[in-house]
N, C-alpha and C positions, 0 to 999 in steps of 0.2 A: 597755301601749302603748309607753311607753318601751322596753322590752326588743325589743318589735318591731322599731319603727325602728331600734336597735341593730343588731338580726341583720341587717336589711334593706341597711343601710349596710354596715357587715361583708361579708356575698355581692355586693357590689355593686360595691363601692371598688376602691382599689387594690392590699388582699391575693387578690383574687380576681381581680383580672389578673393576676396575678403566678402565682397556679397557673392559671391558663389556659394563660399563655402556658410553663409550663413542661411542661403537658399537649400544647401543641399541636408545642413543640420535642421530646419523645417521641415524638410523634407522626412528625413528617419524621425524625427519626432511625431510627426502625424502616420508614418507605417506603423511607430512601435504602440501607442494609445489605440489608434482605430484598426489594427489586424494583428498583431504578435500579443496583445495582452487580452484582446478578448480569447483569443487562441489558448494563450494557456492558461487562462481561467478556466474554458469549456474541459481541458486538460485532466487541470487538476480537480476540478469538478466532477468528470466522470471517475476517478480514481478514487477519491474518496468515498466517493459509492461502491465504488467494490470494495474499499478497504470496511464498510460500512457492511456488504453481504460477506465479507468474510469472517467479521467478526459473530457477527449472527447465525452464522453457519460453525462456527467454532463454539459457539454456546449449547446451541442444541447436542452437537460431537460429543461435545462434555459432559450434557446430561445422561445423554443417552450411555455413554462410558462408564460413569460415575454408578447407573442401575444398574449394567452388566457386571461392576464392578460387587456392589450390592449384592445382587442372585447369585452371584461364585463365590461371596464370605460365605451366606444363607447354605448354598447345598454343599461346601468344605464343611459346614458346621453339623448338617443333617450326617454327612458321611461319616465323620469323625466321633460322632454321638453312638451311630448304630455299630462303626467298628470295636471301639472301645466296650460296646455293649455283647459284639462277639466275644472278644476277648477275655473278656471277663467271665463268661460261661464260660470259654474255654478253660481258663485257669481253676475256675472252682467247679468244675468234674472236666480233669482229666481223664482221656482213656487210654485202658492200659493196652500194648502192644506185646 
């Protein structure tokens, strides 16, 4: 009976918390390597792919800006040429009212 209660005590106590809690720290150790880290690897994997189409899609934006931006200096400069060019007739033969 005493031997009982021994064992009893023993599975029960503090060395059997002790491997529990080192059972149950294997335990989160092989969820977080074998399912949380492939996880957010696959994660951050796909996000950098987007952060990858985004930046390539912000490239082209830019181009494509940069020659809209181009063609309105170009015809500001065509406009500004041929007003100036009015103008200028205007000034050198006024008509008289």
């Amino acid at each position: 009976m005493e031997a009982d209660l021994n064992l009893i005590s023993l599975l029960t106590g503090p060395a059997s918390s002790v491997v529990l809690l080192g059972g149950m720290a294997l335990g989160a150790a092989r969820f977080t390597t074998g399912t949380l880290v492939p996880a957010v690897s696959r994660w951050v994997d796909a996000h950098l792919k987007s952060v990858d189409a985004l930046i390539v899609e912000h490239r082209a934006d830019r181009e494509a800006w940069l020659q809209q931006i181009s063609e309105c200096r170009a015809q500001h400069k065509r406009m500004e040429d041929t007003l100036s060019g009015i103008h200028k007739i205007l000034i050198d033969k006024p008509t008289v009212h």
